[in-house]
C-alpha positions, -999 to 999 in steps of 0.1 A, spaced: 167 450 -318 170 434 -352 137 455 -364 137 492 -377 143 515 -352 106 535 -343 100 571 -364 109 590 -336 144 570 -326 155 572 -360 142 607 -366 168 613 -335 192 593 -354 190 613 -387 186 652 -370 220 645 -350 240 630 -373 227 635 -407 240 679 -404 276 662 -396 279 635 -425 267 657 -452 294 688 -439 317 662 -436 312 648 -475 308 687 -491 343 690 -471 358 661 -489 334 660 -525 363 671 -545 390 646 -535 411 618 -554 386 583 -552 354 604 -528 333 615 -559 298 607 -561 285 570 -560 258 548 -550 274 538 -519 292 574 -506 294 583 -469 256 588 -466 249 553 -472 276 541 -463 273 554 -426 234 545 -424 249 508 -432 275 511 -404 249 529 -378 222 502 -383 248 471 -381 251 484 -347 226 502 -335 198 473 -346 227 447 -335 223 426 -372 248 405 -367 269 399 -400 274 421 -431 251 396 -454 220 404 -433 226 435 -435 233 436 -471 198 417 -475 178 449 -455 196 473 -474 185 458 -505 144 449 -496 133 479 -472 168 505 -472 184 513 -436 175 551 -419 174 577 -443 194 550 -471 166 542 -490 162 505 -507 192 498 -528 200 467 -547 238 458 -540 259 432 -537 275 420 -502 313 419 -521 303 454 -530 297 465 -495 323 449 -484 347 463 -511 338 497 -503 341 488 -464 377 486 -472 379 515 -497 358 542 -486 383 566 -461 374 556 -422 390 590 -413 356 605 -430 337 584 -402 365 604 -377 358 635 -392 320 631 -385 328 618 -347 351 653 -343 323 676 -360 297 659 -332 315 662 -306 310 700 -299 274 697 -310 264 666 -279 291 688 -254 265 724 -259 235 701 -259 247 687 -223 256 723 -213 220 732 -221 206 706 -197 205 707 -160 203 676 -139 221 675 -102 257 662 -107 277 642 -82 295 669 -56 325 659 -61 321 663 -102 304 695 -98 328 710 -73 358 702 -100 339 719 -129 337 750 -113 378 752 -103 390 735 -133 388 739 -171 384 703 -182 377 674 -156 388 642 -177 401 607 -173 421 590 -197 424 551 -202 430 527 -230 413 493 -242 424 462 -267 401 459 -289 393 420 -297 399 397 -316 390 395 -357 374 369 -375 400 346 -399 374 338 -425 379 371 -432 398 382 -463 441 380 -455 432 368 -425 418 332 -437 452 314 -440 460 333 -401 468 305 -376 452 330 -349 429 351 -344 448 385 -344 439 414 -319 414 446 -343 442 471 -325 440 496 -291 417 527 -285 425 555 -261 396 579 -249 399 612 -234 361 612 -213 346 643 -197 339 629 -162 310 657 -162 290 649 -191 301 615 -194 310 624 -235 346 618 -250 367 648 -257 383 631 -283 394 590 -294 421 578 -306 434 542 -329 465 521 -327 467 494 -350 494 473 -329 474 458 -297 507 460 -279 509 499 -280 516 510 -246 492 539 -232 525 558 -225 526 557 -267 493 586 -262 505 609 -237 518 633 -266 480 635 -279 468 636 -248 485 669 -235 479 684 -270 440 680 -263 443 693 -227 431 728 -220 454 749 -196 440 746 -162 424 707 -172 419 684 -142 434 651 -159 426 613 -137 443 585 -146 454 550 -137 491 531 -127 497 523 -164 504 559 -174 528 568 -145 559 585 -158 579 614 -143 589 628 -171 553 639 -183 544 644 -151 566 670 -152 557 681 -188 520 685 -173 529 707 -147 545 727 -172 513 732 -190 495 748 -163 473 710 -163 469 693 -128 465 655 -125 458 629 -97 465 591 -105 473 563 -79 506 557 -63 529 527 -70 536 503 -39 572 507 -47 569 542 -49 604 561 -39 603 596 -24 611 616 3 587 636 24 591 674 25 557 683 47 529 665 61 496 684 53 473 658 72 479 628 97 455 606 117 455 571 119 428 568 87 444 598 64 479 610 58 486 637 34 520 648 28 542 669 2 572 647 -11 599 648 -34 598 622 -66 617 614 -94 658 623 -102 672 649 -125 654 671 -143 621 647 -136 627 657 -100 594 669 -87 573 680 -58 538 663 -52 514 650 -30 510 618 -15 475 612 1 470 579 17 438 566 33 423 532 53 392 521 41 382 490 51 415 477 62 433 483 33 454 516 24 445 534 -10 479 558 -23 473 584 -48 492 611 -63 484 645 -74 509 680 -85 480 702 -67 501 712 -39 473 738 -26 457 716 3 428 746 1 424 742 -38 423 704 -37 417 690 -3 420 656 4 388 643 7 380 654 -30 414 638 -44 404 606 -30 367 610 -43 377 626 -77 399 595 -83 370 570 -75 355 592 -104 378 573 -129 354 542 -129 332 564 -158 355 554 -182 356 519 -178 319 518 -178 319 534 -208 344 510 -226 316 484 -215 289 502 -232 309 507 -265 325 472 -262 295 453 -246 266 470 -252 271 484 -288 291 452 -299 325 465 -302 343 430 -291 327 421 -325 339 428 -358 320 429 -392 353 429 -411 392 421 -409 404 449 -427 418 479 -408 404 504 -424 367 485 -417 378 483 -379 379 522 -376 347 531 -391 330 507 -370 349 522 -338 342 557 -351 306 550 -354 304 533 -327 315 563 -304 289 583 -324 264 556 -311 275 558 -279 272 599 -273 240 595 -285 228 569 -259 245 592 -236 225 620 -250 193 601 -246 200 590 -210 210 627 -199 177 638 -213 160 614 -189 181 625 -165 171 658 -165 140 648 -168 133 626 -139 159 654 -118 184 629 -111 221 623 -117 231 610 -148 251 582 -129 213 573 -116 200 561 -149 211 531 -167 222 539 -201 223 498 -212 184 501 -197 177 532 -217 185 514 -253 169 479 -241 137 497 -233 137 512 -266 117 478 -277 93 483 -254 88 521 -267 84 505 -300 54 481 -294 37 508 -273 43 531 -305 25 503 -323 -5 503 -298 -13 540 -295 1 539 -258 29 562 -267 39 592 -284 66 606 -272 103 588 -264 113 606 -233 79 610 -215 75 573 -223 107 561 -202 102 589 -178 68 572 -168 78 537 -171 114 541 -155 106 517 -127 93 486 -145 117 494 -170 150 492 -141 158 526 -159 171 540 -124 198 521 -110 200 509 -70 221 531 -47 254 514 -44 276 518 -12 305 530 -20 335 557 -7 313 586 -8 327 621 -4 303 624 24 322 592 43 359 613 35 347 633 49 339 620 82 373 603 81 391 634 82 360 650 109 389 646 136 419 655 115 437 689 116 442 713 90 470 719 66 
């Protein structure tokens, strides 16, 4: 991937992206240390996007391209690697932010404008609910020593912890956010998180981020959630909605005080083991249990998208020790990954099948192969090309067997109603 992207991948590259950084840099033209210089946001940016996107491993070799053939739309420019580096350190990462937030609409309409089939569960949530999100957070990895402070450092310390906010539709981040301490517990976001939730929001979410309080605070704000249940979990059962010896549904009482609330506790044997969740829809007819469970399941999106930004796009690596380096290379990296996700939905739609059908890691490892057929007159253009060549290329994924919503369903066949 160490080569130049082909025209029409960085074409792609430049008509997403290039709108954003330049809106971005008239916004910010006329503040203290962001005036004018050789390497500004516009290079700057193409430096950071091609580290990763063309996976060159260290800041030197990319330093050396930058110099003898210029990266993207950064033409060739004779600099120094203490320079880059200098101005890795210098140059505001919230500018690399500000482009991520001023994309973000931009890849959400360009999804909306798409149609490809979505899994029924998904698509059944997006028309009852305003948002359908997960929330989950990640350490980030460890830095380098021979890095700057970090040389004398007798470990290697953790970059710092990222939060994300996915749309479980169109598989894009609503929003990101940075801790610098490692240690930050996800219950340190929840503030953020409700102030990015719309009123009627469908929020999934995982053990870590249990806490009655804001359980509380959500129901407040007209935004429904549905997370898994604690094995230690204390409560006392009001009404049971469903029983049969595979499902039980049931309104309980949790918490004590003013955190005092009633929820539902939906429990269900698959393959001898029994799965708890929670969830403050109390309507059995708005939310029944099937799709809880099945909605839940949905949550796995944003743990394979951590694996495409950390795995894939090289975010368990970092070109630099400093902070302020480490958040424009997360920034850009998220900007990376919506438009893989872009790319992949567009094949989606395509071909007529799911997004969760086509392998996004599949979609930017075939983009070699584009390349050389590029080379020998076999191809033209990028989406038709992976389109046609999606089998050889393992572009569609195997059905897995998993809990379908189809399977819920035939658990609860037999089971009465609420």
């Amino acid at each position: 991937m160490v080569a130049p992207p082909e025209k029409e991948v960085a074409s792609r590259l430049h008509d997403l992206i290039m709108p954003a950084i330049l809106k971005v840099q008239e916004k910010n033209f006329h503040w203290p240390g962001l005036r004018i210089r050789k390497l500004g946001l516009v290079v700057m940016m193409a430096f950071v996007l091609s580290l990763i996107w063309r996976q060159i491993g260290n800041i030197q070799e990319g330093v050396r391209l930058l110099n003898s053939e210029g990266l993207l739309w950064a033409e060739a420019l004779r600099v120094s690697q203490q320079a880059i580096s200098l101005r890795m350190g210098s140059l505001p990462a919230y500018l690399f932010l500000d482009v991520l937030l001023y994309l973000l609409p931009l890849f959400h309409s360009r999804w909306n404008d798409r149609s490809r089939p979505l899994p029924p569960e998904i698509q059944w949530a997006k028309e009852r609910y305003t948002q359908v999100v997960a929330c989950d957070g990640s350490t980030l990895d460890a830095l380098l020593r021979k890095i700057g402070l970090l040389r004398g450092a007798s470990i290697h310390p953790l970059a710092g912890r990222m939060t994300a906010l996915l749309d479980l539709c169109s598989r894009l981040p609503s929003y990101v956010w940075y801790e610098s301490d490692p240690k930050a517990h996800d219950q340190r976001f929840w503030p953020k998180i409700i102030d990015a939730l719309k009123p009627g929001a469908l929020l999934i979410f995982d053990l870590g981020y249990t806490n009655f309080k804001v359980f509380v605070e959500l129901t407040a704000s007209g935004i429904y959630w549905i997370t898994r249940a604690k094995s230690n979990l204390s409560y006392q059962t009001v009404h049971e909605l469903v029983r049969t010896s595979n499902v039980h549904d049931q309104l309980i009482w949790v918490g004590s005080g003013a955190d005092r609330q009633l929820i539902r506790l939906i429990e269900i044997l698959y393959r001898g083991k029994w799965y708890r969740y929670l969830t403050n829809e109390l309507d059995w007819d708005r939310l029944p249990t099937e799709y809880v469970v099945a909605l839940y399941w949905q949550r796995w999106r944003i743990e394979e998208a951590y694996s495409v930004v950390k795995r894939l796009l090289g975010l368990a690596y970092f070109f630099t020790g400093s902070e302020n380096g480490v958040c424009m290379q997360l920034w850009t990296t998220w900007i990376l990954y919506m438009v893989l996700v872009d790319m992949t939905d567009s094949v989606a739609e395509a071909m007529n099948k799911p997004f969760a059908r086509i392998s996004i890691e599949m979609v930017y490892r075939s983009l070699y192969f584009y390349q050389q057929a590029v080379k020998g007159d076999d191809a033209t253009d990028l989406i038709t090309y992976l389109v046609f060549n999606a089998k050889w290329l393992g572009i569609v994924k195997r059905k897995q067997k998993t809990l379908s919503l189809g399977l819920l369903k035939n658990l609860l066949t037999n089971s009465p109603g609420p």
